[in-house]
Each structure stands twice: as structure tokens, then as C-alpha cells.
TORLODREN-73242 format. One record per residue (C-alpha): residue number from 1; x, y, z; residue in one letter. Coordinates in steps of 0.001 Angstrom, whole numbers, plus 500000, padded with zeros to 6 digits. Each point is the difference from the previous one (the first is absolute). Example, Ala and Ser with C-alpha at 12.3 -4.5 7.8 and 13.67 -1.06 7.14 Angstrom:
+-----+--------+--------+--------+------+
:  nr :   east :  north :     up : rest :
+-----+--------+--------+--------+------+
:   1 : 512300 : 495500 : 507800 :    A :
:   2 : 501370 : 503440 : 499340 :    S :
+-----+--------+--------+--------+------+
//
This chain:
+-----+--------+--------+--------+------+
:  nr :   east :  north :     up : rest :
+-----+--------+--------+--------+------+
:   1 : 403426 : 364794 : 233219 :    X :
:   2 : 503234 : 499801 : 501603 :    X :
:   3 : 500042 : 498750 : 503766 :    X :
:   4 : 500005 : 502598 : 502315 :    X :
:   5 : 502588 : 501140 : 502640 :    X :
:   6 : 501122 : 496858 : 502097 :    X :
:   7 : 499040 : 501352 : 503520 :    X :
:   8 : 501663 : 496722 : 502324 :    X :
:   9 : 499715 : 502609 : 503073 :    X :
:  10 : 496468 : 497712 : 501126 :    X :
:  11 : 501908 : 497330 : 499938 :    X :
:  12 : 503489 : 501446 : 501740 :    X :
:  13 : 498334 : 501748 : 502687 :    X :
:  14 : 500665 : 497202 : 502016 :    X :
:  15 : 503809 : 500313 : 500208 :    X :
:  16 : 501543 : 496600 : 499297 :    X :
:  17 : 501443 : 498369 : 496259 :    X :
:  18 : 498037 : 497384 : 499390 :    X :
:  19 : 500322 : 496613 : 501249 :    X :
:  20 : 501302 : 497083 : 497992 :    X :
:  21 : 496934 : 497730 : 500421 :    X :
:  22 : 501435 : 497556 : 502619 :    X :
:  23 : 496963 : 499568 : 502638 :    X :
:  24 : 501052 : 500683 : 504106 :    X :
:  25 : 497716 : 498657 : 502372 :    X :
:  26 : 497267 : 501446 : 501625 :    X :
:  27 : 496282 : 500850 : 500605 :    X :
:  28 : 499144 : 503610 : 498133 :    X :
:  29 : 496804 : 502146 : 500118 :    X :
:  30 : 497420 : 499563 : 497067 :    X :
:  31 : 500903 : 502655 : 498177 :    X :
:  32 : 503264 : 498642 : 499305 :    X :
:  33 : 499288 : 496881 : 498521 :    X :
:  34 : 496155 : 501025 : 499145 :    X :
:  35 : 501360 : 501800 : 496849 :    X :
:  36 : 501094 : 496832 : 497902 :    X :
:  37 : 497207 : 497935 : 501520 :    X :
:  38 : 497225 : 502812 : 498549 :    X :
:  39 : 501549 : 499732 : 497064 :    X :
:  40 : 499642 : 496157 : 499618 :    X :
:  41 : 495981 : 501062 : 501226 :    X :
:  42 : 500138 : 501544 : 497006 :    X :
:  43 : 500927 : 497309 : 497845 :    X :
:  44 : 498124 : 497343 : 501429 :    X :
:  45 : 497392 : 501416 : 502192 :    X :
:  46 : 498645 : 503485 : 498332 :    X :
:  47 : 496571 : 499769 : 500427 :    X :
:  48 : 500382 : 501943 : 496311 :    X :
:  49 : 499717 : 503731 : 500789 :    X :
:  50 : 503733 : 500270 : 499026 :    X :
:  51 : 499878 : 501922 : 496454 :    X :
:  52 : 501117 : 498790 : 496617 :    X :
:  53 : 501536 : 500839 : 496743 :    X :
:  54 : 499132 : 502497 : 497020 :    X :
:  55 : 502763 : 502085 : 499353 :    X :
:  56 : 499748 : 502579 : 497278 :    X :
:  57 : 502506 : 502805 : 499777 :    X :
:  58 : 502002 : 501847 : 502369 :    X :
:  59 : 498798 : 503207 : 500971 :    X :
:  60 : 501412 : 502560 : 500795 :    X :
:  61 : 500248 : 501050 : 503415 :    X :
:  62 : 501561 : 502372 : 502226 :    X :
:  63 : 502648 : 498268 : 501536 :    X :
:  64 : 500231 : 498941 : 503793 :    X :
:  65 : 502065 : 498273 : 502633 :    X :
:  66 : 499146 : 496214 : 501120 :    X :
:  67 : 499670 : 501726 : 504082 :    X :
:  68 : 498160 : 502359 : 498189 :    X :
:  69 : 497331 : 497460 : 498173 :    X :
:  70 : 499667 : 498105 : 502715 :    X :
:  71 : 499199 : 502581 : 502332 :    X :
:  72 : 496641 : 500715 : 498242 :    X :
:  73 : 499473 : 496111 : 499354 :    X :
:  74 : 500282 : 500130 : 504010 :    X :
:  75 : 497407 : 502829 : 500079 :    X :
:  76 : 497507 : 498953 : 496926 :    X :
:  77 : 496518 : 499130 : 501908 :    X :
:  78 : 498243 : 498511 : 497173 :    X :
:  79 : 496570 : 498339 : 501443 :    X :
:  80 : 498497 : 499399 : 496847 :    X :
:  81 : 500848 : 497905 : 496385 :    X :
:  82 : 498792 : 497602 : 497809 :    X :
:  83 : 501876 : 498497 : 496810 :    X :
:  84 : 501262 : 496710 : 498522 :    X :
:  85 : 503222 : 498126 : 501098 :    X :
:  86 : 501708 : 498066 : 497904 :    X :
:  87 : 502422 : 497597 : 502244 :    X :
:  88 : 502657 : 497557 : 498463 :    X :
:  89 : 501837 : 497710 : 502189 :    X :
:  90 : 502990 : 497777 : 499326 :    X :
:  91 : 502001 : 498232 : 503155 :    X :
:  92 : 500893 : 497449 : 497927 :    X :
:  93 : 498366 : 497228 : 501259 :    X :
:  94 : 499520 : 496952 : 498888 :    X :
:  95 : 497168 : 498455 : 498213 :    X :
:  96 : 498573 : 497709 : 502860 :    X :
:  97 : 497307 : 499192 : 497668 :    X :
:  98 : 496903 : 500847 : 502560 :    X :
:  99 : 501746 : 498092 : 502492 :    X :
: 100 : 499928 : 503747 : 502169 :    X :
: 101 : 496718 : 500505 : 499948 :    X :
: 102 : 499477 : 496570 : 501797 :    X :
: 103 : 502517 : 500925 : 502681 :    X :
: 104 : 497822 : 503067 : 500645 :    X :
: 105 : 497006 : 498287 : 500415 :    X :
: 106 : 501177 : 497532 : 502019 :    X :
: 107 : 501770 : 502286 : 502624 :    X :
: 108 : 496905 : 501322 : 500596 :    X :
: 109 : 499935 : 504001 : 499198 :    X :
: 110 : 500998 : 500810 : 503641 :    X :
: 111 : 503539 : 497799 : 499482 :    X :
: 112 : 498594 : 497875 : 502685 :    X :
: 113 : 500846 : 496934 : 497757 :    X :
: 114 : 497077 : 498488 : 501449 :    X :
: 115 : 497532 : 500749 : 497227 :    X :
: 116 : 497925 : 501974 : 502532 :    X :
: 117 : 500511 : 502955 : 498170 :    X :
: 118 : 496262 : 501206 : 498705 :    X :
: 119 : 500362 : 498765 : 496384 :    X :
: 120 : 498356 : 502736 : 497838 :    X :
: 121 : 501187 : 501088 : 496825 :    X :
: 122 : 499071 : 503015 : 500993 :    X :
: 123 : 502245 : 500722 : 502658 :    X :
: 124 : 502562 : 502233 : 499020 :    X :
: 125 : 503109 : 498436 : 501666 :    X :
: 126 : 499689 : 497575 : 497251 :    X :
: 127 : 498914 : 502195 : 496933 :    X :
: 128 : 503382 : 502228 : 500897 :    X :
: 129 : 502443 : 497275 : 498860 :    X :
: 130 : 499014 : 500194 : 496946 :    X :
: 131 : 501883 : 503019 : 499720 :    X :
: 132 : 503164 : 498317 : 500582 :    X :
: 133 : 500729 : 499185 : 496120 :    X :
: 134 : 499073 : 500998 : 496746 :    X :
: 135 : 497836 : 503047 : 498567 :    X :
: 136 : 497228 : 501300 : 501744 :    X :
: 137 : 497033 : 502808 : 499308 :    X :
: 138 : 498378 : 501735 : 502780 :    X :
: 139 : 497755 : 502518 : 500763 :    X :
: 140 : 500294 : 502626 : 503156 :    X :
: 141 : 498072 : 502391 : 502041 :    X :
: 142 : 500475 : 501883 : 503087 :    X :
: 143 : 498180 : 502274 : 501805 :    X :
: 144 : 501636 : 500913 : 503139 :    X :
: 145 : 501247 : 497395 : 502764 :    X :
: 146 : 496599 : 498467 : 500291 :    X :
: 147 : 499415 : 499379 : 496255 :    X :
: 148 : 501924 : 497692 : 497628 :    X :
: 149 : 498744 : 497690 : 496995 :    X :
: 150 : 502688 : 497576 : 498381 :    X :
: 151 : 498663 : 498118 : 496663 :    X :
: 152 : 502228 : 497492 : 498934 :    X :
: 153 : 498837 : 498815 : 496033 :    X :
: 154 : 499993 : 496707 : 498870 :    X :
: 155 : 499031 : 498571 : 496538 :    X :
: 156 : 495936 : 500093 : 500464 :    X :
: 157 : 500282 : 500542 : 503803 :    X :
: 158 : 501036 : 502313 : 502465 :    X :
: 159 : 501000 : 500266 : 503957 :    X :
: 160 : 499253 : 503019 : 502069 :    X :
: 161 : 501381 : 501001 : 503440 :    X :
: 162 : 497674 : 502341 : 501455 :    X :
: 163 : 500644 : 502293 : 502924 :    X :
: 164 : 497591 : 502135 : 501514 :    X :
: 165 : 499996 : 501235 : 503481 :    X :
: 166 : 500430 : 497070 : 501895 :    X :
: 167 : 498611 : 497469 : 497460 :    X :
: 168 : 502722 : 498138 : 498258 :    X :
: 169 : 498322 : 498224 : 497114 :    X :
: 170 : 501705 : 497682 : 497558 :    X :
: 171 : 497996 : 498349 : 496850 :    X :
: 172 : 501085 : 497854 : 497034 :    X :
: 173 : 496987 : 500208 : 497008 :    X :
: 174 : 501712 : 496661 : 498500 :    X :
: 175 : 498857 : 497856 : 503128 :    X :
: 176 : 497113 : 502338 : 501329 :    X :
: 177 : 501853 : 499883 : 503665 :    X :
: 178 : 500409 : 502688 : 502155 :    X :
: 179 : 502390 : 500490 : 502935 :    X :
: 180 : 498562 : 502288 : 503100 :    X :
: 181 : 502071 : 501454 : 502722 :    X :
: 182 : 500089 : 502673 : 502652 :    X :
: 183 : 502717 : 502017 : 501918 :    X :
: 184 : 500559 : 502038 : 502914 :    X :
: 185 : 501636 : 503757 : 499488 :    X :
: 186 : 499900 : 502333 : 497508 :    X :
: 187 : 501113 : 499669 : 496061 :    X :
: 188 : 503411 : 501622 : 500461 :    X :
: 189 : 500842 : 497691 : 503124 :    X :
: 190 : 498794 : 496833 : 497674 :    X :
: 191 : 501682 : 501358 : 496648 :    X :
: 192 : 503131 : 499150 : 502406 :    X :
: 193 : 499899 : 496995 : 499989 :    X :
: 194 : 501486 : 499403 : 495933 :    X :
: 195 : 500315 : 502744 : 497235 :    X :
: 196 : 496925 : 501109 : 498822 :    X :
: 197 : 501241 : 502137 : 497507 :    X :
: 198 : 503258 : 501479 : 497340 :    X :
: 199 : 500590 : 502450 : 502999 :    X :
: 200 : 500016 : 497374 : 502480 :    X :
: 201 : 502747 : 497748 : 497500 :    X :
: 202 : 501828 : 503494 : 499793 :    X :
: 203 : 500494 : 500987 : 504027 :    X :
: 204 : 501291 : 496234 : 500527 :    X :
: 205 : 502490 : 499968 : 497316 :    X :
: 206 : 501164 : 503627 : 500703 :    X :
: 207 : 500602 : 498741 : 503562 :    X :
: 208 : 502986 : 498200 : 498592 :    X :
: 209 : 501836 : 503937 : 499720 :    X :
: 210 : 503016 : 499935 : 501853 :    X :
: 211 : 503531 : 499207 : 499698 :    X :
: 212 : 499255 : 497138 : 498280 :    X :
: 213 : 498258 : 501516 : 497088 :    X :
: 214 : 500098 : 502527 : 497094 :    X :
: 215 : 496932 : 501699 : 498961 :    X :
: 216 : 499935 : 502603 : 497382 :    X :
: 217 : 497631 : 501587 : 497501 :    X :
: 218 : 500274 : 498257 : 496726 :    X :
: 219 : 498326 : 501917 : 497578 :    X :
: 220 : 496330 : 500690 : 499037 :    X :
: 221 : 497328 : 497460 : 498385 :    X :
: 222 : 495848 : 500272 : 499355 :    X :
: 223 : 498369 : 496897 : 501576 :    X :
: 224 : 496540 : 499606 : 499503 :    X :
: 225 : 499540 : 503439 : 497819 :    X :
: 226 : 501865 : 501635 : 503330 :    X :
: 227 : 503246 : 502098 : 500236 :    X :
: 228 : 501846 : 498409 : 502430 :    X :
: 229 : 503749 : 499999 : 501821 :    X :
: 230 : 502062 : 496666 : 500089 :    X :
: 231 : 501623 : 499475 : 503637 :    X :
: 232 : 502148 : 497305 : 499564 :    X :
: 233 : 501465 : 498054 : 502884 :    X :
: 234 : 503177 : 497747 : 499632 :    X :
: 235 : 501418 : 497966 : 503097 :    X :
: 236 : 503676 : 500676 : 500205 :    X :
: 237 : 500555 : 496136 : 501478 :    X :
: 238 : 501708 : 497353 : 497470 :    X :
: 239 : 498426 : 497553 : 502447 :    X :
: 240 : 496235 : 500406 : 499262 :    X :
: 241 : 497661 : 498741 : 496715 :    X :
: 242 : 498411 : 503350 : 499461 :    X :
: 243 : 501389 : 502314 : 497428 :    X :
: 244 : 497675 : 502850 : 499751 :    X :
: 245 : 496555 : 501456 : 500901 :    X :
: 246 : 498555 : 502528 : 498028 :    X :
: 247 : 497193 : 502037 : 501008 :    X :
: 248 : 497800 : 502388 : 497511 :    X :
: 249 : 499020 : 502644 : 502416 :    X :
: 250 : 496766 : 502128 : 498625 :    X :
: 251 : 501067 : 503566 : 499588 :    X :
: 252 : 497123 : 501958 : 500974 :    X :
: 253 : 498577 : 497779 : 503017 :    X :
: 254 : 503077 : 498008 : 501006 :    X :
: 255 : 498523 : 496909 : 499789 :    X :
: 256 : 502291 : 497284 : 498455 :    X :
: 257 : 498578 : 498096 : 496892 :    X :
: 258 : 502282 : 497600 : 499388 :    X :
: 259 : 502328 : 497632 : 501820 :    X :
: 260 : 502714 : 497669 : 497926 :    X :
: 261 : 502378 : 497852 : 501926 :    X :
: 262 : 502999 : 498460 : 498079 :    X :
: 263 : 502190 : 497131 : 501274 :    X :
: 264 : 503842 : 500569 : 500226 :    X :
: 265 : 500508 : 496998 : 497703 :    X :
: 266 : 498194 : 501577 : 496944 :    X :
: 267 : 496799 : 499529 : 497634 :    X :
: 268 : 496561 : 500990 : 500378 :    X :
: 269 : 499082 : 501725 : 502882 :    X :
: 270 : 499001 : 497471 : 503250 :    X :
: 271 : 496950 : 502511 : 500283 :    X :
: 272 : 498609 : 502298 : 497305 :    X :
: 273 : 496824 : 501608 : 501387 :    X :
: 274 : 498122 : 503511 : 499264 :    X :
: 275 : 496973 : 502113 : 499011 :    X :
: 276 : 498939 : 499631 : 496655 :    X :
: 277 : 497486 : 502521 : 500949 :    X :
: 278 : 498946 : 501956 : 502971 :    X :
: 279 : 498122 : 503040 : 500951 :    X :
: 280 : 499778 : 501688 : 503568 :    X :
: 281 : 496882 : 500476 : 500209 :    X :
: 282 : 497590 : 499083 : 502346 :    X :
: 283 : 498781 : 496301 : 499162 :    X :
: 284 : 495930 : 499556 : 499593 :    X :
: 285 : 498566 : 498870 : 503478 :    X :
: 286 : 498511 : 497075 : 498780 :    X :
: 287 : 503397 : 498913 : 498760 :    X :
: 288 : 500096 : 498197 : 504205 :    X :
: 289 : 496651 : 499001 : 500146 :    X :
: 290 : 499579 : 496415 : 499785 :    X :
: 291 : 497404 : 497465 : 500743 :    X :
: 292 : 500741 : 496248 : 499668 :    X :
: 293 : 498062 : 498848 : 496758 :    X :
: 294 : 496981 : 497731 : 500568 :    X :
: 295 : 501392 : 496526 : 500147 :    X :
: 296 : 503077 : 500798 : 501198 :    X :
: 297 : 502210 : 497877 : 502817 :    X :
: 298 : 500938 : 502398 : 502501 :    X :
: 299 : 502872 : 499103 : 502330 :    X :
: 300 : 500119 : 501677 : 503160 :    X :
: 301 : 503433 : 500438 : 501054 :    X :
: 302 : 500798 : 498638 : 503852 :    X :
: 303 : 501149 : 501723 : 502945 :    X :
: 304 : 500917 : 503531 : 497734 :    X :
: 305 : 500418 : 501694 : 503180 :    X :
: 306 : 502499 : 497760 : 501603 :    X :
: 307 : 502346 : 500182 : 497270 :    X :
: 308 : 503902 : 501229 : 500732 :    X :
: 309 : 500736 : 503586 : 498801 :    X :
: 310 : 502574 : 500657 : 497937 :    X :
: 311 : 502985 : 501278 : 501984 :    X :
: 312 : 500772 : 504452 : 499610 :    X :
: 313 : 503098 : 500325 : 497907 :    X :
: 314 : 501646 : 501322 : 503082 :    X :
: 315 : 499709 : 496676 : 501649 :    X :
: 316 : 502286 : 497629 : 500243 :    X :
: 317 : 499216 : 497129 : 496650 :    X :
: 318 : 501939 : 497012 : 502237 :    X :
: 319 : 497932 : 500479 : 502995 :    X :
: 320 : 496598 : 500738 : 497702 :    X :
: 321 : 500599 : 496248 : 498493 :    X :
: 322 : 501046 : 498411 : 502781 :    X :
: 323 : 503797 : 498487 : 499587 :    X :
: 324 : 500338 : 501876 : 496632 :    X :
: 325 : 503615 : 501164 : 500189 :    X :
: 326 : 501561 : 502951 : 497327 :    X :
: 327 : 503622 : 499495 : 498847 :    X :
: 328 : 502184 : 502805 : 498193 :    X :
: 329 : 498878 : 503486 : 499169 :    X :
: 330 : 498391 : 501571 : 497095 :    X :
: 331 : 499069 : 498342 : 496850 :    X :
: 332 : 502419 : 496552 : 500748 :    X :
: 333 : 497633 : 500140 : 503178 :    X :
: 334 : 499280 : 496055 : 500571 :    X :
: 335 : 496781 : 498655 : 502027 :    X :
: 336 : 500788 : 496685 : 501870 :    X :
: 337 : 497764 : 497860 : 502241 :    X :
: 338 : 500605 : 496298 : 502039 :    X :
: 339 : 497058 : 497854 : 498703 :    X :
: 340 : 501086 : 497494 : 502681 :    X :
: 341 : 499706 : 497402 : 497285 :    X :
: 342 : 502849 : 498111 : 499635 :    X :
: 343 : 501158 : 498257 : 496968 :    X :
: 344 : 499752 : 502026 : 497245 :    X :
: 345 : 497617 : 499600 : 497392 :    X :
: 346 : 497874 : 496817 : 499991 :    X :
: 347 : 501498 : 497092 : 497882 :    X :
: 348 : 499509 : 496427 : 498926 :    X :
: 349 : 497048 : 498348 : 501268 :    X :
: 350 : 499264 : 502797 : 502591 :    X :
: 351 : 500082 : 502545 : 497324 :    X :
: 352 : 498255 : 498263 : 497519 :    X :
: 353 : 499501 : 501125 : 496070 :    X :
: 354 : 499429 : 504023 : 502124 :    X :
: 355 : 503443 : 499360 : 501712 :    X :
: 356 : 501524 : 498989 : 496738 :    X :
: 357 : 498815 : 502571 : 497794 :    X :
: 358 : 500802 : 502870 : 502519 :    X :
: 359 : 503453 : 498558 : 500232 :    X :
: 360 : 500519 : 500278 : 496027 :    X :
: 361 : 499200 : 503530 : 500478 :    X :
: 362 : 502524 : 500765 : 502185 :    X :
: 363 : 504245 : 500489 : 500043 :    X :
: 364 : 501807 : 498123 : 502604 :    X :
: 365 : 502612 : 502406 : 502071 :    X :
: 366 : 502057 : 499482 : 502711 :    X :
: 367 : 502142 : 502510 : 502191 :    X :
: 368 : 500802 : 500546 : 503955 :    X :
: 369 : 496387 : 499777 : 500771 :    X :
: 370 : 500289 : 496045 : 498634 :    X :
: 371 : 497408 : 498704 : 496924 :    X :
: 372 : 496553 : 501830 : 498416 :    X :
: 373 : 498608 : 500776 : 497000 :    X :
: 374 : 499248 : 503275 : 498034 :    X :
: 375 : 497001 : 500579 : 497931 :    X :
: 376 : 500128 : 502879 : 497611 :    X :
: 377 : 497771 : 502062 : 498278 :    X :
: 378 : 501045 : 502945 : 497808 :    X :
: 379 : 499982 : 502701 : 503284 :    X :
: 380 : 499339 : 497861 : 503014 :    X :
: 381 : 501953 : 497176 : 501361 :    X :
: 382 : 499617 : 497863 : 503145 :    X :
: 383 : 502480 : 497368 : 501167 :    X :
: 384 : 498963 : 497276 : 502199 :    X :
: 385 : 502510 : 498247 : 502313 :    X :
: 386 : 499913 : 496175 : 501189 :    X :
: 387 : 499679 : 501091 : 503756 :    X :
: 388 : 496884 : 502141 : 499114 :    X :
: 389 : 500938 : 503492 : 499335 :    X :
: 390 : 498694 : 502219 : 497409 :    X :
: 391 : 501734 : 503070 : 498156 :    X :
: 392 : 498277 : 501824 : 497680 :    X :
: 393 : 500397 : 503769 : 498028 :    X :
: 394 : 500247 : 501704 : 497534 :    X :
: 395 : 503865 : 499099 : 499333 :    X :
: 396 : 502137 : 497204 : 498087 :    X :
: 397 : 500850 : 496365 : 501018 :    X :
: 398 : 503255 : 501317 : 501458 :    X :
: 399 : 498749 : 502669 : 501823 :    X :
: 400 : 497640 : 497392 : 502062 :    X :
: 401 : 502983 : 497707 : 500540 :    X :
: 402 : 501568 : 502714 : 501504 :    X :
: 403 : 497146 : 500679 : 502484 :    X :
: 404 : 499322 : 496683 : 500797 :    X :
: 405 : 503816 : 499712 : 500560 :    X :
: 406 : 500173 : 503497 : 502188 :    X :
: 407 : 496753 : 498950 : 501921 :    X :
: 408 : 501224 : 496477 : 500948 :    X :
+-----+--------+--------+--------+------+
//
């Protein structure tokens, strides 16, 4: 089916052309640089509710306006799903042969870098980088705020993230270990704190609508045995890495089933996730009971209550971080932060074999802001100067020499 009538008036509703990339200086409010950082959450952090392929045909639909579709994404109140996600990831990293998985462990979970962190392999700010590459299979179930179940399959295992009222329960069958924790306020105040689910990946990225973007209807598709629209949103920016998101919105209940994300510089899709089936209807209750199998290590997780809550997307990202500082505008938008480390990236004999090896990853630039290096993946890159500054977004090499030039 042809694409539908271009309707750029979301985007140019904020008066303005758009703006050739260069970054000007400057701390913003979240929701100006929140939109290309969600949509990096969704490449490297989705907890796997985002949906995934299955196309079959393009219905036919009456036709509708982009404003149009996503008012009634805006007012769709679905509380309850379950389905299976299918969730393919390629950054183009490198093969680090393992070598990852023992930086993880031995920053300790909380970052810390003190190895304090608890240590399960239940605890799900581990399990979640797993998500970060290759092909995935998941399971899903809501029921509300209160109620979610995320199953992510293995070959002859499985990991579950349980959420029930204010029980957060995590539990990998391969190791028999199971990861406990509690938390203050209700579901929809701790479903803040990262997306939880497609609609959640869909109201960050449509936060990038403004001057800066195009978003139009592109046609019809059936995901998961579903009609659905295609909203398709292209930054308008040479400056940035992404080319295009497209979301399969569900035609009867709004509810988008599919989210693809394709780099400017070509290929397969950076992200390729959706519903290979769903239904809306109210999941069994005893799909969020759960009771740690006998045997199992349970980890209690430490001082739940004390932890920092994510900051409202009307609140200011820089001062949420502490020293986090937003360059540019828009989807060339770059995130910079003094580390206070000086030097550079460790080398020789302080570095050691870790020094080295990061080093061969890296390009060697050079520009106002004086010497760093840039580390690329196929949608985010990050450039590291000598005197301890980082630069990071979803935008080329040149477009972070540029900051770090402007914000010198």
C-alpha cells in the first residue's frame, strides 16, 4: 500500500527550518535531549516489552493523519496484554570475546567498581544487557501498573522478572538463584523509572516531534495477526546516526506492536523488535504469583528504599545527574560530562593489556578542544578527551568534534 499523506505539520508546529547539526552550548530540560537517549534505552536497555516482527500483508485501512494517530496512541489506556517479543539488536559491536561480561561483574552491579554490588545472577541489572546484541525471545504480561511478568528464553533455561505489588522478583531456572527486592510508591510511579513497555518506547521517541523532525503515516502492515498503522519518524538533522523509527500502531486499541530503528548509514535495522503474538486480554492471575523454588539462593536486595528516583521528564537531565551538561538541540543533541580524570584513556604500563585493547577500539581526533578518542558503535558514539571530558549521542564523529569544540 502506498504511503499515506506526508503530514510534516507535527513536526513544523514549532516555527523554525531545521538546524544544520552544529551543537551551541548549553544545559536543556529532559525532554529535549531525553528523546535520543530513550531511544538508545531501547537499544541497549529494553527490559524486552518493545514488540517485534511478523509482517504479513497490508491491510487496508481507512486512512488518517500522523496528529491524528497519535492523538489516540496519546489516549489508548491499555492495562492489560500478554504475547511474545521477538527483539534483534545490532550496534555493531565488537566481539570482545566474553571479555564484557567480566567487566560487569567486576564493577559490581551498582557501578560502584568496588565489587560490592550483590552478585546474583538473578538480579536484573545484569540479565538486561543481554539485550544489547543479537536475537532475543521473550514472553510478556501485564495486568495494570501493579502487574508485569517478563520471561526471557534461553536454550533449556529461562529468566523471569516478576512484578507484583510491591514485590519485585527476579529468577534464573539455569542457576536456581533468585533476586528479591522491595520499593516504595505505587506501580505507575516505579514503571518511571525505565520503559516498561512498546507504549513507553513510543511516548519517548515521539517526544523527539518538533522542528527537528518529520513524522508521517507510512502506510498500513499486520503485525502479530493485527491491522496496524505505520507512524514513521525521520530526524530532519544531517548531523545525527539515526535514520528512521517506525512504529506499528494497533488499529483497534492503539497500542503500538512494533518498533524498528534504522541507522542513517544503512543495513539491517540497529533494533528490530515486535509482537509475534499478543492478545488483550486479561492475563491469568497466577501468571504473578511466584514463590522461590525449594533450594533456591535468594538475594535480598540492600537499602531498596534509599535508592535515587528517576528524575520527571520535566526536570532538568543536567541537574538530575549531577554535572551532566546537554549540547545542541534535537536529534544532534550531545550529552557531555568532566570526569575530572585527566589523561585520557589509560596507556602503557598504567593501562595495561585493558588500556591497550580499549585504545585499539578507538579513533584518535583532535580539534579546538585539543586530543580524545571516539568509540563508535553503529547508533551511539562517545568521544573521550585527554583532559577528561566525555561526549556522547546519538550523532557522527564530526558532530561530537563540533561539540566538544563549541563547549570548550
Amino acid at each position: 500500500m502506498a504511503p499515506y499523506e506526508s503530514d510534516d505539520a507535527v513536526g513544523a508546529a514549532h516555527e523554525g527550518a531545521a538546524r544544520d547539526g552544529a551543537p551551541r552550548p548549553g544545559r536543556r530540560k529532559a525532554a529535549r535531549y531525553a528523546v535520543p537517549v530513550a531511544v538508545v534505552g531501547v537499544a541497549a536497555a529494553t527490559i524486552g516489552l518493545v514488540p517485534a516482527l511478523a509482517d504479513s500483508g497490508d491491510p487496508d485501512l481507512p486512512k488518517i493523519t500522523a496528529q491524528q494517530l497519535i492523538d489516540k496512541m496519546a489516549t489508548s489506556d491499555v492495562q492489560q496484554l500478554s504475547g511474545t517479543v521477538k527483539i534483534t539488536t545490532d550496534l555493531g559491536l565488537p566481539d570482545l570475546g566474553g571479555l564484557e561480561d567480566g567487566l560487569l561483574s567486576g564493577s559490581g552491579h551498582d557501578g560502584s567498581g568496588d565489587g560490592s554490588g550483590d552478585g546474583s545472577s538473578a538480579d536484573p541489572r545484569s540479565r538486561l544487557t543481554e539485550l544489547a546484541t543479537g536475537m532475543h525471545t521473550l514472553r510478556v504480561a501485564a495486568d495494570g501498573p501493579d502487574r508485569q511478568k517478563v520471561s526471557l528464553l534461553e536454550r533449556g533455561a529461562e529468566y523471569s522478572l516478576i512484578h507484583d505489588g510491591k514485590d519485585v522478583w527476579g529468577y534464573d531456572s539455569k542457576s536456581n538463584e533468585v533476586y528479591h527486592s522491595t520499593a516504595a510508591g505505587s506501580g505507575k510511579e516505579r514503571r518511571a523509572e525505565s520503559p516498561a513497555t512498546p507504549g513507553d518506547f513510543a511516548d519517548e521517541a515521539l517526544k523527539a516531534v518538533d522542528d527537528t523532525t518529520s513524522v508521517t503515516v507510512d502506510g498500513t502492515a499486520q503485525v502479530a495477526g493485527r491491522d496496524a498503522y505505520k507512524l514513521l519518524i525521520r530526524p530532519r538533522q544531517s548531523g545525527t546516526t539515526v535514520g528512521a523509527i517506525s512504529i506499528a500502531v494497533d488499529a483497534k486499541t492503539w497500542t503500538p506492536l512494533k518498533f524498528t530503528l534504522t541507522p542513517r548509514s544503512g543495513g539491517a535495522a540497529v533494533v528490530d523488535a515486535g509482537f509475534t503474538q499478543v492478545s488483550f486480554a486479561r492475563p491469568a492471575a497466577s501468571t504473578f504469583d511466584f514463590t522461590p523454588p525449594k533450594g533456591a539462593k535468594v538475594t535480598e536486595e540492600k537499602d531498596a528504599a534509599a535508592r535515587t528516583p528517576a528524575p520527571e521528564h520535566d526536570e532538568d537531565l543536567a541537574g538530575g545527574l549531577g554535572g551532566l551538561d546537554v549540547l545542541g538541540e534535537g536529534w544532534t543533541s550531545v550529552a557531555t560530562v568532566d570526569t575530572g580524570a585527566k589523561g585520557g584513556l589509560p596507556t602503557g604500563s598504567q593501562g595495561g593489556d585493558l588500556g591497550g585493547f580499549l585504545g585499539s577500539l578507538g579513533d584518535p581526533v583532535s580539534g579546538k578542544f585539543g586530543k580524545g578518542t571516539v568509540f563508535s558503535t553503529r547508533l551511539v558514539n562517545a568521544l573521550i578527551t585527554d583532559d577528561g571530558k566525555v561526549y556522547a549521542g546519538l550523532v557522527t564523529k564530526e558532530t561530537l568534534v563540533k561539540a566538544a569544540d563549541a563547549g570548550k
